[in-house]
C-alpha angles and dihedrals in degrees: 000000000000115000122292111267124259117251089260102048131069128258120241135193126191108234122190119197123236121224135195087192101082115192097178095235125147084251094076123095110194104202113162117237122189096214091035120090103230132274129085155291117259108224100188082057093060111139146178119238125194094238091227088066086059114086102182136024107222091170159308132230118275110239086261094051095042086049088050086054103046080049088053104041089040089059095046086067 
């Protein structure tokens, strides 16, 4: 979590799409949602969104699951 804008600049949050369609490439993060169908997250999709364009939380990763992504995106480089 990076620091808390300051009044003059924009709020961003990292967004990373979910597919059905599973390639089984080492781009793909499974990571089980209960509200997801399954599949997976894209991660060469990743991208930043200005938080006044999000409506609605429905959810964030869990500290395991956060940990599981940094290792996976970390290897991928």
């Amino acid at each position: 979590m990076s620091d808390c804008p300051a009044e003059d600049e924009i709020a961003f949050m990292l967004i990373i799409p979910h597919t059905t369609t599973v390639r089984r490439t080492r781009w793909e993060f499974v990571c089980v949602k209960s509200f997801l169908k399954r599949g997976v997250f894209h991660l060469q999709q990743i991208q930043s969104v200005s938080l006044n364009r999000l409506e609605t939380e429905l959810a964030a990763l869990m500290s395991d699951e956060l940990r599981a992504l940094r290792e996976t995106v970390g290897g991928n480089y």
